[in-house]
C-alpha positions in Angstrom: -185.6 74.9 -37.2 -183.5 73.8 -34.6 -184.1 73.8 -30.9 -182.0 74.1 -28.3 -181.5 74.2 -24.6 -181.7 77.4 -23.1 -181.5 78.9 -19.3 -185.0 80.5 -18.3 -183.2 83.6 -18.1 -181.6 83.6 -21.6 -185.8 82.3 -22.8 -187.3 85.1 -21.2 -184.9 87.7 -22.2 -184.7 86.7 -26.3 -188.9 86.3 -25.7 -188.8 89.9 -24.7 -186.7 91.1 -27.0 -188.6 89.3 -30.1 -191.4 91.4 -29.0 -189.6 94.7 -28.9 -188.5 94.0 -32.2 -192.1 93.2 -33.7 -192.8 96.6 -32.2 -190.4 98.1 -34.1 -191.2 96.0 -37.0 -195.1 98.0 -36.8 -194.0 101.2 -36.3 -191.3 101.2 -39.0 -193.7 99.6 -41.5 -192.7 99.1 -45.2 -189.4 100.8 -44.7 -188.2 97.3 -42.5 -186.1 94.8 -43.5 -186.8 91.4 -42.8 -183.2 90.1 -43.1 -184.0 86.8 -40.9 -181.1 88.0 -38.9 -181.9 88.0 -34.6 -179.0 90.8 -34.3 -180.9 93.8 -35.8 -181.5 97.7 -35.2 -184.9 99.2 -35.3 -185.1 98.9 -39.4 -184.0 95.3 -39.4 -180.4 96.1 -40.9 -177.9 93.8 -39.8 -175.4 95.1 -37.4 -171.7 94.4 -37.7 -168.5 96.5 -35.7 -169.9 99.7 -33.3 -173.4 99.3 -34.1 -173.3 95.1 -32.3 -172.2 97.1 -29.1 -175.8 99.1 -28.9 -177.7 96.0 -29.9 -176.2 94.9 -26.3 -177.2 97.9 -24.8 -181.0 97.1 -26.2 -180.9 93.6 -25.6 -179.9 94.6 -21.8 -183.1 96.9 -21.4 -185.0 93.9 -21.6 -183.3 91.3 -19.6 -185.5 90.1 -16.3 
């Protein structure tokens, strides 16, 4: 793993999203795929095209 510099803001907004994610993880159970991707929707699929532009609209929802 790498590690890299980040702005609080940028840290606190990828934290919060993680944890949205792990939510969605639970409630979607088995049916989840853990692609290792960070760019996901709510089943873990990666997200190419369209579908990036929603991931922006989730990853706004959780910015501070």
């Amino acid at each position: 793993m790498r590690r890299l510099p980040l702005p609080d803001l940028v840290r606190v907004a990828l934290t919060r999203f993680h944890a949205m994610q792990m939510a969605e993880r639970r409630v979607a159970g088995e049916r989840y795929e853990a692609s290792g991707y960070i760019v996901v929707d709510e089943l873990g699929g990666v997200l190419n095209g369209a579908p990036a532009s929603a991931w922006i609209v989730r990853f706004d929802h959780v910015m501070p």
